[in-house]
N, C-alpha and C positions, 0 to 999 in steps of 0.2 A: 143300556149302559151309556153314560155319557163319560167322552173321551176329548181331550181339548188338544192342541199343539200350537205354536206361535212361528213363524215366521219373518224376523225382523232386520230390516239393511238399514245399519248404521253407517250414514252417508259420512258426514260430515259438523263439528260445532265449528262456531265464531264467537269473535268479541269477548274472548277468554279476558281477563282481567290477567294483566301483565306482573312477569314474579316482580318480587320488591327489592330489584340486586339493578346491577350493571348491565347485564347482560338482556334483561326483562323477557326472554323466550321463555319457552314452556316444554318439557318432553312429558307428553298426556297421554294417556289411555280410557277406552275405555269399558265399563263392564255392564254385562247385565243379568239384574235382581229378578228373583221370586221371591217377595218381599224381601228378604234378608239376606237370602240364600245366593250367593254369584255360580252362574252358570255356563257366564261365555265372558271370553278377556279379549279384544281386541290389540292388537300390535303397538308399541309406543311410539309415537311420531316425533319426532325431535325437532325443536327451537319452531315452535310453531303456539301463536294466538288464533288462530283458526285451521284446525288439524284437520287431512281428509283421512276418513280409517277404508270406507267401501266397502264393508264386511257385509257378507248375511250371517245370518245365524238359524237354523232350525230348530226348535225343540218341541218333545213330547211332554206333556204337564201331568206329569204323575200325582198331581196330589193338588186339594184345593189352594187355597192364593188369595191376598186380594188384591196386592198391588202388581204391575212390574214396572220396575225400577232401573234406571242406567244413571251410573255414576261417574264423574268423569273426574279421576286423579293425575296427578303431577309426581314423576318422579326427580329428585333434586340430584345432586352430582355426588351425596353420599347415598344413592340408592335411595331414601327413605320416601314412601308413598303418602300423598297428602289428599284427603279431597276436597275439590274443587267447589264439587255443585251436586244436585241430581235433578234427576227427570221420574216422576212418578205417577203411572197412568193405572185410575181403578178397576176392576175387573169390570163394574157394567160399563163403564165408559169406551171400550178397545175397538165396541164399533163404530163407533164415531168418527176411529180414525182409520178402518178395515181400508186396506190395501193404498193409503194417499200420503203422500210425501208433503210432514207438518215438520216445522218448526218449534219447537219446547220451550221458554225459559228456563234459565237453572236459576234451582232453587237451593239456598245453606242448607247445608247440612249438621244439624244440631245430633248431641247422642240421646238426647230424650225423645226423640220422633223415630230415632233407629229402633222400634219395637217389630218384635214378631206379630205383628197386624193378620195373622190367619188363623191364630188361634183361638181358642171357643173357652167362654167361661161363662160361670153364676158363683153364686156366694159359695155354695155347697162342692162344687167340684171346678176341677179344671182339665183341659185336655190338650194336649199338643204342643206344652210349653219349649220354649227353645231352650238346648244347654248352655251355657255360657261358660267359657276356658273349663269346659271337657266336664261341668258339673252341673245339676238342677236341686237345688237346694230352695224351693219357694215356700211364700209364706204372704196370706193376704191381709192387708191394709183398709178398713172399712171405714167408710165416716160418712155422718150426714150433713150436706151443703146447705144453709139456710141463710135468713136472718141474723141466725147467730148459729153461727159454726159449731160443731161438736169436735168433739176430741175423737182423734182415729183411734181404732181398736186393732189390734190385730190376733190372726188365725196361729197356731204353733206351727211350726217350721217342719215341714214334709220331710225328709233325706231322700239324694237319689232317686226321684220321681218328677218324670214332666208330667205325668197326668195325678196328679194330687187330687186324694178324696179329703177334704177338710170337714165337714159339717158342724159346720158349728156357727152358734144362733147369737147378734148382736142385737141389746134392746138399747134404741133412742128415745128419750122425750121428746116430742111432737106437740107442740102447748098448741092451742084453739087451732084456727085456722090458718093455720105454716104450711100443715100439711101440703097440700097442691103447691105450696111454691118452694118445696122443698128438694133435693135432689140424692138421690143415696152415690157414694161412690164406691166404687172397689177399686183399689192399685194394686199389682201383682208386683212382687220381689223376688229377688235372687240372693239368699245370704250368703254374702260371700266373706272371706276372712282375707279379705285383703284390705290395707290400710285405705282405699280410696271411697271406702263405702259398698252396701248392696247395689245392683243392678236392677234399672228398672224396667221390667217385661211388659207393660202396657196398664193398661186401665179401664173402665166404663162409666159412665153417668148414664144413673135410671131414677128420670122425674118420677117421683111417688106420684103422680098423675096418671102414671101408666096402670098402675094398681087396679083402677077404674071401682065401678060400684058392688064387683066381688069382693075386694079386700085384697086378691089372690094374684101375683103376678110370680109366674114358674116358668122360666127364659131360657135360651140361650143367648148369651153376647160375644160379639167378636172385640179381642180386645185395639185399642186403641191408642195412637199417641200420647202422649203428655205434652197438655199447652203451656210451654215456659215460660208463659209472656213475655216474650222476647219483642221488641221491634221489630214495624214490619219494613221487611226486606223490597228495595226497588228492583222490580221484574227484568228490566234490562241491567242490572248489576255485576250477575255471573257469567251473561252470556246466554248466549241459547245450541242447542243440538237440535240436527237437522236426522230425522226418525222416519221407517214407513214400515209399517206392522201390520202384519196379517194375523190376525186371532180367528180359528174356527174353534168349535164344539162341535163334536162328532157324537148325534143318538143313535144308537147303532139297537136296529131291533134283532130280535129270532133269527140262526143261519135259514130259515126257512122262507123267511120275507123277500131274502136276494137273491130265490133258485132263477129265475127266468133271465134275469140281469147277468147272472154270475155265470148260469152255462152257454150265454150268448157271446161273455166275452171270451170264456174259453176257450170254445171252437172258433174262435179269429183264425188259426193257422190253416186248418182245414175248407174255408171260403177262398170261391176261385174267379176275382183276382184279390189281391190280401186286402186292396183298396177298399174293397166294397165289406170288410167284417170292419166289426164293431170295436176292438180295440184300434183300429185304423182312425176309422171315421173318430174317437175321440181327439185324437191327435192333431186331426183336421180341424176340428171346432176349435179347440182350445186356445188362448192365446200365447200360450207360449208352450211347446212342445215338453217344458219340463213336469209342464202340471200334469199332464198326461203320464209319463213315466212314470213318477211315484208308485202311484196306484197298481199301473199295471204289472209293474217288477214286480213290487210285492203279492202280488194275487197271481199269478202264473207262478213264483217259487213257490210259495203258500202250497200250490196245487200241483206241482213241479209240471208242469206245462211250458218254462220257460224258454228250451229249445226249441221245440218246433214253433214255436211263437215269433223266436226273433231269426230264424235260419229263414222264414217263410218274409218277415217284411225286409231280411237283407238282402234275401234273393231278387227281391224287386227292386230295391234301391237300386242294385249293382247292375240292371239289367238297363236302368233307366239313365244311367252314370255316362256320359260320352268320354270323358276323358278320363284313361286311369289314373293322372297326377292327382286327381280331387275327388278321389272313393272316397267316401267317407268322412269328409273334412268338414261338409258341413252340421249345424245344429240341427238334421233330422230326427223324424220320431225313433228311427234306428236308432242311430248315434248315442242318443241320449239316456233310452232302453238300456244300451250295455252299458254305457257310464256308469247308471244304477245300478245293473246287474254287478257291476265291478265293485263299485262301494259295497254292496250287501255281502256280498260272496268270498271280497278281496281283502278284508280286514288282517285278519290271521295271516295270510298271506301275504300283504306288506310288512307284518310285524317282526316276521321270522327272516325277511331280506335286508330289510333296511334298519332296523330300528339302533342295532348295534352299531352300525354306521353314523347314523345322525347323532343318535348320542357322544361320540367322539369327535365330532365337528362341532358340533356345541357343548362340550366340554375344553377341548383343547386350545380356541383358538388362535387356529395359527392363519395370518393373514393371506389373504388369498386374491385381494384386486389388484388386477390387470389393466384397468385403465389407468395409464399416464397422468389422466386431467385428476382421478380422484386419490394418488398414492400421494403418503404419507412421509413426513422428512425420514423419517425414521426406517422405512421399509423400501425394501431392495425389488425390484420387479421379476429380477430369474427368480429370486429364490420364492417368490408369489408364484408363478406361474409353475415351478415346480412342485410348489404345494397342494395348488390346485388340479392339477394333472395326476397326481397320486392319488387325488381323494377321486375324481370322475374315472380313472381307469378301475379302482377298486369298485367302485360303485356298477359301473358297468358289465365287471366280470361277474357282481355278485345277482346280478340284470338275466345276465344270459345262461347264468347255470341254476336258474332257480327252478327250471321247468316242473323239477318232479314234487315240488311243496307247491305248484300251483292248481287251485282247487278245480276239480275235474270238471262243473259245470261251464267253468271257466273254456278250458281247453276247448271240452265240445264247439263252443259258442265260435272260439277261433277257428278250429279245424270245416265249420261251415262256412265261415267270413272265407278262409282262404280257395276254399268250393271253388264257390261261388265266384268270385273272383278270376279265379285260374281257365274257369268256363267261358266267362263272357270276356275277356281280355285274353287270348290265347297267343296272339304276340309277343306283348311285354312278361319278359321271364320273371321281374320282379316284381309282377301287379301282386303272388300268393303272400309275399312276406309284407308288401307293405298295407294290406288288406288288415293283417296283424300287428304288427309294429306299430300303426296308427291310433292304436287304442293302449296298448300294452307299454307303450313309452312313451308317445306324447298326451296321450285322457288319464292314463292309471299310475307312474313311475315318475314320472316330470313332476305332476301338479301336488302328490305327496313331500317329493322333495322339497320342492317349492316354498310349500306350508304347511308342516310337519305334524303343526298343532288341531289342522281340521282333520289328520286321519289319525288322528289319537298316538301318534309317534314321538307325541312330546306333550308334556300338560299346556305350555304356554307360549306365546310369540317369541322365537328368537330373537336375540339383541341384536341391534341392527347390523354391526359388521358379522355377526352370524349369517344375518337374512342374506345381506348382499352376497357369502360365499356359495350358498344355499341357490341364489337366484342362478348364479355363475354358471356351477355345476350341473342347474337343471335345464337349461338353454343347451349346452351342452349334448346332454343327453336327450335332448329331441331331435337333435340334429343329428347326432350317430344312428337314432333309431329310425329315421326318415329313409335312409339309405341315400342320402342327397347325391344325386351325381358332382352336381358344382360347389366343392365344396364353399368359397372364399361366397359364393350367393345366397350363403345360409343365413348371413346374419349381416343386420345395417349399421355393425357396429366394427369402422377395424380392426382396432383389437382384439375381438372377439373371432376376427377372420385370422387373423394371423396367430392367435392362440389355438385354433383347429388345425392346424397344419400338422401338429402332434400326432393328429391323430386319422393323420389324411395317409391310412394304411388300409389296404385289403384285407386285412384280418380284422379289425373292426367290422366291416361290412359283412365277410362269412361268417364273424359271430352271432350276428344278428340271424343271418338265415340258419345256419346250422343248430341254430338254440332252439332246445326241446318244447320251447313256447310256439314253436312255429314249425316243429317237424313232428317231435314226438309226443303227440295228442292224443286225446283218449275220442276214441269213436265206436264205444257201447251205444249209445243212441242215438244213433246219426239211422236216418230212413234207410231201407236196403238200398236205393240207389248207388248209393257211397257208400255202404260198408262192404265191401268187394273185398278178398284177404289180398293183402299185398305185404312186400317185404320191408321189415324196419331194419333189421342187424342179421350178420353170419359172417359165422368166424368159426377157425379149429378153435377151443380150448380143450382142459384134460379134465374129466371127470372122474369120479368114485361112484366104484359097483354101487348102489344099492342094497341092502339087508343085508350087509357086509358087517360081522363083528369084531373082528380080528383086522388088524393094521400090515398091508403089505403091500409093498410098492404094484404086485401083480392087481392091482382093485383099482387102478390110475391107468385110465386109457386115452387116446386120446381120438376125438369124436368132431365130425361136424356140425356145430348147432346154428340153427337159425330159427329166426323169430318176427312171423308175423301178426297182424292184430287177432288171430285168433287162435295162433297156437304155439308152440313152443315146443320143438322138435330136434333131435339131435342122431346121426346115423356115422356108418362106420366110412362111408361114402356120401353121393352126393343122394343119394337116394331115401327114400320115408321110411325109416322104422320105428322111433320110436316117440308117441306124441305125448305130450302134458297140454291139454285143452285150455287156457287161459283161464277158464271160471275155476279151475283146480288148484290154480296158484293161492293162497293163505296167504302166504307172505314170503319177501326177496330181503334177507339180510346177509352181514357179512360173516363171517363163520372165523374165530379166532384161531391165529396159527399156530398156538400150543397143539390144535389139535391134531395134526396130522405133520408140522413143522415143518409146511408150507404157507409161501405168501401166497397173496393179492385171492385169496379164496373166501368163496360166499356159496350160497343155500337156496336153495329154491324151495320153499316147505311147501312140501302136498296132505290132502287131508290124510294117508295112508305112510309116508315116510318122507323123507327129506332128501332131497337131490345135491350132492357136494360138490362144487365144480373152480378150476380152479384159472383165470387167465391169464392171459401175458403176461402185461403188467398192472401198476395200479391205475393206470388210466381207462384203459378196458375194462379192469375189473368196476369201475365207477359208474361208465357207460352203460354197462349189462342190468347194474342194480337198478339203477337209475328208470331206465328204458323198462325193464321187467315192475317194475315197481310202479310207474303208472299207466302201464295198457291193463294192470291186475286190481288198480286201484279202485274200482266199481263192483269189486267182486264182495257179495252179501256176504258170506262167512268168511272174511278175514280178519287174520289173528289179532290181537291186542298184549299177546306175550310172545317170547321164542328164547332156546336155548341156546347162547351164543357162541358154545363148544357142539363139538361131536359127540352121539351116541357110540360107545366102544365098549368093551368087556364087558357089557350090561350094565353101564349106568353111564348117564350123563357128564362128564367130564365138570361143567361148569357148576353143577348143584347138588351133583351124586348121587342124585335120585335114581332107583334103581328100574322102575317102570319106564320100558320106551312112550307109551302113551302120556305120563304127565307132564301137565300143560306148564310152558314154559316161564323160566325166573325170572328173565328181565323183559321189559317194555318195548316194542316195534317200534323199529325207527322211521319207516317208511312215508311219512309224510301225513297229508291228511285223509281226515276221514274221507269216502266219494260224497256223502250226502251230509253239506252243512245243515245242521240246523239252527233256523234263523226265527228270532222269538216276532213272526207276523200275525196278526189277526184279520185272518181273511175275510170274517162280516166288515170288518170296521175298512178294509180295502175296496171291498164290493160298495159301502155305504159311502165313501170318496167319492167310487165313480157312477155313484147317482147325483151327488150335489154336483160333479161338472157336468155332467149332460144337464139337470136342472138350471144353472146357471145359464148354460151357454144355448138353452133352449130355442135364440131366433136363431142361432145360428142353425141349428136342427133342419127347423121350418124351412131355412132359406137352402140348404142343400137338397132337402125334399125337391122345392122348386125347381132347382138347377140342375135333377135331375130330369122330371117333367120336362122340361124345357130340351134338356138335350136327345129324348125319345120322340119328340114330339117333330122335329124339326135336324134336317142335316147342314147345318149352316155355324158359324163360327159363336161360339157360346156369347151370352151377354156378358159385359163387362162386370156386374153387382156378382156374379157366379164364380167369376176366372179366379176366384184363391180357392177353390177347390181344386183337389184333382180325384176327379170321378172317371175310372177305366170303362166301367161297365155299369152304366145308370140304372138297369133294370135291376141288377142285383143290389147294387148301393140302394136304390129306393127301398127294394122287400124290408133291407138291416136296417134300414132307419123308421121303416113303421113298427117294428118290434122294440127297437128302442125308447123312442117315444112314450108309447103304450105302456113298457115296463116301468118308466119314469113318472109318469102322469099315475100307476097306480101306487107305484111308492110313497109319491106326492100327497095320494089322499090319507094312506095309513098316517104317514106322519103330522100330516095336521088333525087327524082325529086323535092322534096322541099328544100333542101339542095339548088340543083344548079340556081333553079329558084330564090329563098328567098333572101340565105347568101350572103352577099358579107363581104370581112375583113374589119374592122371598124376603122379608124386611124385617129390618133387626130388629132383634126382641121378640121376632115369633118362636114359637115351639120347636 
């Protein structure tokens, strides 16, 4: 299988040709093409001839291509989008420029060159044509280029079909020897019934030379621009953008080629010290610890390994940490790892917090800056600042009580961060929350905010007084999540000091600790070391007998329950009678007060009947669901329906169904699934992390050495060594000649596939 993806940081253009007004700025963006197709939109920068944007962009290339393209438009003061210029790099060309910071000219943008360039034709058929305003109406153009021109012919007109079968046969006169200097064309069409004319999809030229001395030439061709013979355009005209693009192709062989590879980096968690396995040592070689991650998050989910993966290299981090202010703060292979793990795991999960928030911030706006130097004649500073303080307080409540929709690998991952943590810092009372808070508000909550449009919470860059309320809020909110003791030392902006004062309250700060992101964790897979039963909640409420059919206030007792990670118990005293085992729980809803005409009551569904139980108030009753709902949330048989009435007089109240056992009418609310599933292909991950160890191979070699070297000798390591860190040389050397070994034979399979397979592909072959 070959699999491609792009990688591109759109720096910066210059030397924009200035508008032709008074004002001569430019508000620019920019985008970029798979030949035609836009797949990423960059922010607008406003009143700028050389705009910085700073964006990366990643993408997976689902389908062949031949160009990509960045276009860089001008929006004018009625909104409307012009383009500028493009940049247009060929599919074999992208190594040329693999991973270096070039410079482009822009080039005009004509509509006869804007063809869909990856489509495949011959006379007889075509494939892949693009639709144009929602329709494919094609219809081919043939003529022969000579001496003397012929007359075009064309094919009948397809309906609704991009892949048109035409066959149909055009005869030229060819007098003596024209032939060879002759050229056949095909032009593809779109008819359309609009007064501007058909649409022109591309075209080919095939010298009757090609033909050769069979007679017989049977192709395929990619179609092509149309040369308008326009003028040709001075290269420093439009200007240039400033590009650096990373293009891989991924051949990805048989799961069976990467077993040696695949189960070595596996067992990373399980190697003692974490330094010396092999997802480790990638980390190490790498140049930049992100490259690393990728791979690894997705091949430890892929294999759901990712716990004890990243509990194993946090526990070392945190061991290695001298100061608790800066756990975790910096760009480690940890750090990074769960960033990843966040984005993969966390999607759904920011969608159901924020999304409905952002969208009313960027719908409504209402102005929200607080700086002095940048407010407007028109706009009042309290009534800013109280705009903005409504929108970061709603955001932050919706912050702290989202625990029970956060996805349970997630929690795991936190509830070992906070371990850990709490272990090796046993002084500082706030090392466990801000172990969590560090990821969960300033890596995952903040930078969503931030930029709404890389985590899919919006299609496109906020408008800029969006962005800046946007930026406000999410500053903000790193500083409430930080747990900062000082507060006015949060921020080098006074304003931004004096705008926190708001919320320079202790219940901010218990919010933070108190939130089920940081208490109430799900510890199903945590090693028995840590999974010891301890207590989350206990409380009197009043519950309902059990196999009770009949409605009487004598079925309402009241009981003490309590509830820790592994069971859920409730007695007449303080004493153990009656238990429900955690894996027994199905599902925690809230049970409707028609039925018994009581409030704040909810259910506890067991595989054999339902538990009614009814609490104080509704904030308790929140609490219980909430809490019950995800220490149960891992449990394999739970529900995906429930009856939101009581069973009574033999039928179900809310559906009337007469049988206690049928399955329930309406839909669980209870949050997500425990096990995301995440569309990874685990060869094509394993096949990543053979080209970075292949790539990064002296570094390999040269850690081999610096192991050598450090058994060899007890004395202060060499300098060419010291950006390693190797705990235990002996065992780092074993994982690195396994590694090697596994690379060097990957290395041969794929160049015997290489030469056996590839050949180079040129247009007009079969």
């Amino acid at each position: 299988r070959q699999l491609q993806c792009i990688i591109t940081r759109l720096t910066t253009a210059k030397n924009i040709p200035p508008y032709p007004g008074p004002n001569r700025m430019r508000d620019c963006y920019c985008t970029v093409n798979l030949d035609q197709e836009e797949v990423f939109r960059t922010k607008i920068i406003e009143k700028s001839l050389c705009p910085f944007y700073g964006e990366d962009f990643y993408c997976e290339i689902p389908r062949s291509f031949r160009h990509l393209s960045f276009y860089i438009f001008d929006r004018d003061v009625f909104r409307r989008d012009s383009s500028i210029g493009k940049v247009a790099v060929k599919k074999e060309d992208l190594q040329r420029y693999h991973g270096k910071d070039t410079w482009f000219p822009l080039r005009h943008v004509s509509a006869d060159s804007e063809v869909q360039v990856f489509s495949l034709c011959s006379v007889l058929e075509c494939q892949g044509l693009p639709i144009v305003n929602g329709q494919c109406d094609p219809y081919a153009a043939v003529s022969l280029l000579g001496p003397s021109r012929s007359e075009a012919k064309k094919t009948k007109v397809k309906r609704k079909t991009n892949n048109p079968q035409f066959d149909e046969t055009f005869y030229f006169e060819v007098r003596g020897g024209w032939c060879y200097l002759s050229t056949v064309r095909v032009d593809l069409w779109n008819a359309s019934n609009l007064k501007f004319g058909d649409e022109f999809l591309g075209g080919v030229r095939v010298p009757l030379r090609a033909l050769g001395q069979a007679g017989v030439h049977d192709a395929w061709y990619f179609l092509q621009p149309r040369d308008n013979g326009g003028k040709p355009v001075k290269v420093d005209e439009l200007g240039s953008l400033r590009l650096n693009i990373v293009y891989t192709e991924d051949h990805v062989f048989p799961s069976d080629h990467y077993g040696p590879l695949r189960d070595l980096m596996l067992t990373s968690a399980n190697v003692k010290p974490v330094s010396a396995s092999a997802a480790h040592i990638l980390g190490e070689v790498c140049r930049e610890k992100q490259e690393a991650a990728i791979p690894l998050v997705r091949l430890f989910l892929h294999y759901g390994n990712i716990l004890p993966f990243l509990s194993a290299v946090a526990h070392a981090e945190v061991n290695r940490t001298q100061d608790p202010n800066t756990i975790f703060r910096g760009n480690s292979l940890t750090s990074k790892c769960i960033d990843e793990t966040m984005k993969l795991a966390g999607n759904h999960y920011l969608q159901v917090t924020l999304r409905s928030m952002i969208d009313e911030i960027c719908t409504d706006h209402k102005p929200c800056e607080i700086d002095p130097v940048k407010l407007k004649e028109s706009e009042n500073l309290e009534t800013n600042r109280e705009n903005l303080r409504q929108y970061v307080d709603r955001i932050f409540n919706m912050i702290t009580t989202s625990g029970v929709r956060c996805p349970t690998v997630m929690c795991d991952i936190f509830f070992s961060l906070r371990e850990s943590a709490a272990t090796r810092f046993e002084v500082d009372q706030d090392v466990r929350y801000t172990a969590v808070s560090s990821f969960i508000f300033l890596r995952f909550f903040a930078p969503a905010i931030l930029s709404p449009n890389l985590f899919q919470l919006r299609p496109h860059h906020p408008d800029p007084a969006t962005s800046r309320t946007l930026t406000l809020i999410s500053k903000t909110i790193q500083t409430l999540g930080s747990l900062a003791k000082s507060k006015s030392a949060s921020f080098k902006e006074t304003y931004m000091a004096a705008f926190y004062d708001y919320f320079n309250e202790q219940k901010y700060g218990d919010a933070v600790k108190n939130t089920s992101l940081s208490d109430y964790l799900s510890w199903r897979s945590l090693p028995p070391s840590v999974n010891h039963p301890f207590l989350l909640l206990s409380r009197f409420m009043i519950k309902r007998a059990q196999g009770r059919n009949r409605f009487g206030m004598k079925n309402f007792k009241k009981r003490w329950f309590r509830l820790t990670n592994h069971e859920f118990t409730y007695h007449k005293t303080k004493g153990n009678d009656w238990r429900i085992p955690i894996e027994n729980i199905l599902a925690v809803e809230r049970l409707e007060e028609e039925s018994f005409k009581m409030k704040n009551m909810f259910q506890v569904i067991q595989p054999e009947r339902a538990l009614y139980i009814q609490a104080n108030n509704c904030v308790e009753a929140r609490d219980w669901i909430d809490i019950l709902t995800k220490v149960s949330q891992c449990n394999r048989k739970r529900l995906s329906t429930y009856h939101p009435s009581a069973y009574l007089n033999g039928h179900w109240l809310c559906c009337k169904m007469s049988a206690d056992t049928e399955p329930g009418c309406t839909p669980c609310t209870g949050g997500l699934p425990a096990n995301i599933q995440l569309d990874v292909d685990g060869d094509r991950e394993a096949e990543r992390i053979y080209c970075l160890f292949s790539t990064y191979m002296d570094k390999l070699v040269n850690m081999q050495e610096a192991c050598g070297s450090r058994s060899v000798y007890d004395g202060p390591e060499q300098e060419e060594y010291s950006c390693f860190l190797i705990d235990d040389p002996r065992e780092t050397y074993k994982t690195l000649r396994v590694i090697i070994s596994s690379v060097q034979t990957l290395e041969q399979q794929h160049t015997k596939y290489k030469r056996d397979m590839f050949r180079k592909t040129k247009i007009g072959s079969q």
